[in-house]
LUMLUMSE-5956 format. One record per residue (C-alpha): residue number from 1; residue in one letter; x, y, z. Coordinates in steps of 0.2 Angstrom, whole numbers, plus 5000, padded with zeros to 4 digits. Layout:
SITE_num_residu_u_v_w
SITE_NUM_A_X_Y_Z .
...
//
This chain:
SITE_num_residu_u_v_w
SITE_1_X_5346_5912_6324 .
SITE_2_X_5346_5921_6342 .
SITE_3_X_5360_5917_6352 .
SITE_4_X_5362_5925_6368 .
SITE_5_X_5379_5932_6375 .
SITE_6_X_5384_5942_6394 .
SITE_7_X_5391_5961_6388 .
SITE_8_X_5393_5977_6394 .
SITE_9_X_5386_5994_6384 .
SITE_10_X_5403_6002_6377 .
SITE_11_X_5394_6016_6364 .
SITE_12_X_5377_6019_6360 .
SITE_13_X_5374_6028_6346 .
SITE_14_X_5356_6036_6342 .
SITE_15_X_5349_6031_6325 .
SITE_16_X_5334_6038_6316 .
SITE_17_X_5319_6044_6329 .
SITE_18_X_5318_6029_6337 .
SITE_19_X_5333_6017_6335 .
SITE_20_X_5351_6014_6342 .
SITE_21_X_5365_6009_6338 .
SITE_22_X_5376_5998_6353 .
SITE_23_X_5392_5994_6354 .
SITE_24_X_5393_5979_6366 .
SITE_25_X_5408_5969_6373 .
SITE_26_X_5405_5952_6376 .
SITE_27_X_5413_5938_6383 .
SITE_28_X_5408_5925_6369 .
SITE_29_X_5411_5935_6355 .
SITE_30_X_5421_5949_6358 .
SITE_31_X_5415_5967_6352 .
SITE_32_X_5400_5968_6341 .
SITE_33_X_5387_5982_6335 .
SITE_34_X_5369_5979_6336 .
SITE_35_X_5354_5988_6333 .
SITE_36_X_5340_5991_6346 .
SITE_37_X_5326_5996_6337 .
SITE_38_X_5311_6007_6348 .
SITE_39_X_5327_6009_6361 .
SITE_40_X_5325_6028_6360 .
SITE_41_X_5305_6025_6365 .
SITE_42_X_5301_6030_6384 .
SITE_43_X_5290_6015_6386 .
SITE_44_X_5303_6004_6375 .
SITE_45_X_5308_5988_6383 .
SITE_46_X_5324_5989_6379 .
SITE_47_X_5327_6007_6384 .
SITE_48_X_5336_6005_6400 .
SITE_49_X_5348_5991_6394 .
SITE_50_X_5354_6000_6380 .
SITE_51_X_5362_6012_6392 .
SITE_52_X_5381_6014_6394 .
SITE_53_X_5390_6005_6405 .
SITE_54_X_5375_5993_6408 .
SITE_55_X_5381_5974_6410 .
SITE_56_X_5370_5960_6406 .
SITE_57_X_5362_5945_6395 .
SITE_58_X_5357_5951_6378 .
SITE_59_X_5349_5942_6367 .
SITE_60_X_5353_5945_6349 .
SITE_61_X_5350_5941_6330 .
SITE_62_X_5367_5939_6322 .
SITE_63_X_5372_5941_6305 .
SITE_64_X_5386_5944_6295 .
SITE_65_X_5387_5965_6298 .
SITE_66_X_5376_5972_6311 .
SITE_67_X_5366_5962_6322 .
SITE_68_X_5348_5966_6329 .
SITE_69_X_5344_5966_6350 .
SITE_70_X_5327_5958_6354 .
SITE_71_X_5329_5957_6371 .
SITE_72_X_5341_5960_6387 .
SITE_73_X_5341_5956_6405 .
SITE_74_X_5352_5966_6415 .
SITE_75_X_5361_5959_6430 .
SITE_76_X_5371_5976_6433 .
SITE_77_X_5365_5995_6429 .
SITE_78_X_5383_6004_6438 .
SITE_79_X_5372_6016_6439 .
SITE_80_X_5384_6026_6453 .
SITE_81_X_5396_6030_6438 .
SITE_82_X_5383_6037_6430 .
SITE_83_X_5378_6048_6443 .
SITE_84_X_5395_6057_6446 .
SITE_85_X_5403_6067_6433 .
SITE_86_X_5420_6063_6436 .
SITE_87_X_5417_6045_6437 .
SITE_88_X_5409_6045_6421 .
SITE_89_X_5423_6055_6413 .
SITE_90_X_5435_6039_6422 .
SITE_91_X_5425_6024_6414 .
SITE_92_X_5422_6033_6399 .
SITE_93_X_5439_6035_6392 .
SITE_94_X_5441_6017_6398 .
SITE_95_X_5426_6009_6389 .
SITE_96_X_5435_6022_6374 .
SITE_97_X_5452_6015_6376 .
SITE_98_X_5445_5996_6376 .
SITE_99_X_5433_6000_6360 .
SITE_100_X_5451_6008_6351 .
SITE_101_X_5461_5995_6355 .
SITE_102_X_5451_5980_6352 .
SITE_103_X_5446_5972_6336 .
SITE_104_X_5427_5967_6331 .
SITE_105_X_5424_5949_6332 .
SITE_106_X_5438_5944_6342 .
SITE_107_X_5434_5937_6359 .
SITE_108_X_5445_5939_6374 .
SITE_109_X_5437_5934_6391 .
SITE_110_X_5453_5941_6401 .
SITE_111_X_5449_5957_6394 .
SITE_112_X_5431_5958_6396 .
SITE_113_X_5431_5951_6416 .
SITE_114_X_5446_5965_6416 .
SITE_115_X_5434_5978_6410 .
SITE_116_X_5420_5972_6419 .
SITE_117_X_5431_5974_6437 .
SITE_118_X_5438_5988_6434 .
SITE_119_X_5420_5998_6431 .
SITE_120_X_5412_5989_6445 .
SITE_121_X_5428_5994_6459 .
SITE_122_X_5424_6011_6451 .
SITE_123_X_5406_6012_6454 .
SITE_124_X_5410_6003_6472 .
SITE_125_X_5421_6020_6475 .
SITE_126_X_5438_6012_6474 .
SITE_127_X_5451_6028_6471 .
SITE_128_X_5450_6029_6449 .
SITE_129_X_5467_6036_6447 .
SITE_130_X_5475_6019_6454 .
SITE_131_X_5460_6010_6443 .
SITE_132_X_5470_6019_6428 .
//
């Protein structure tokens, strides 16, 4: 069954020539892992969502281990951490820090609006070491 959920790309993770591996953080469900397959393709539709620190709608095939992504739609790339180095190294031990210390499969919307904000005052160039 396709269901479809709001996340942000926390880890992507290249698998095989052609497919990836995501770690997404979503509101509904909390942290799941999904498999884009063709992601690693140029002209792959789902090659720009499948980027880190991309929020957005995804829709994905659930099932009882890793799920499969048919299709995303993205509503925010951040795309300004992506092009600073020390921003990237900022949101990156933050996406790290919220992947260690949060459990698979257990939603916490506070968190996720929390981690959404804090990347988007970071790629509006707020000050990251009082982000922190």
């Amino acid at each position: 069954m396709l269901q479809k959920c709001e996340g942000i790309v926390i880890r992507t993770t290249d698998y095989g020539e052609t497919n990836k591996i995501i770690t997404l953080y979503t509101r509904e469900w909390g942290k799941i892992g999904v498999m884009a397959r063709g992601a690693k393709k140029p002209n792959s539709r789902l090659s720009s969502i499948t980027q880190l620190f991309t929020h957005g709608y995804f829709l994905v095939q659930r099932g009882t281990g890793l799920g499969s992504l048919q299709q995303g739609e993205l509503i925010t790339s951040l795309r300004g951490i992506g092009e600073d180095i020390f921003l990237t190294a900022y949101a990156s031990y933050i996406v790290e820090l919220t992947d260690k210390c949060t459990d698979d499969r257990k939603p916490n919307p506070f968190h996720f609006e929390l981690l959404f904000q804090t990347l988007n005052y970071l790629n509006e160039g707020y000050d990251p070491d009082i982000l922190m």
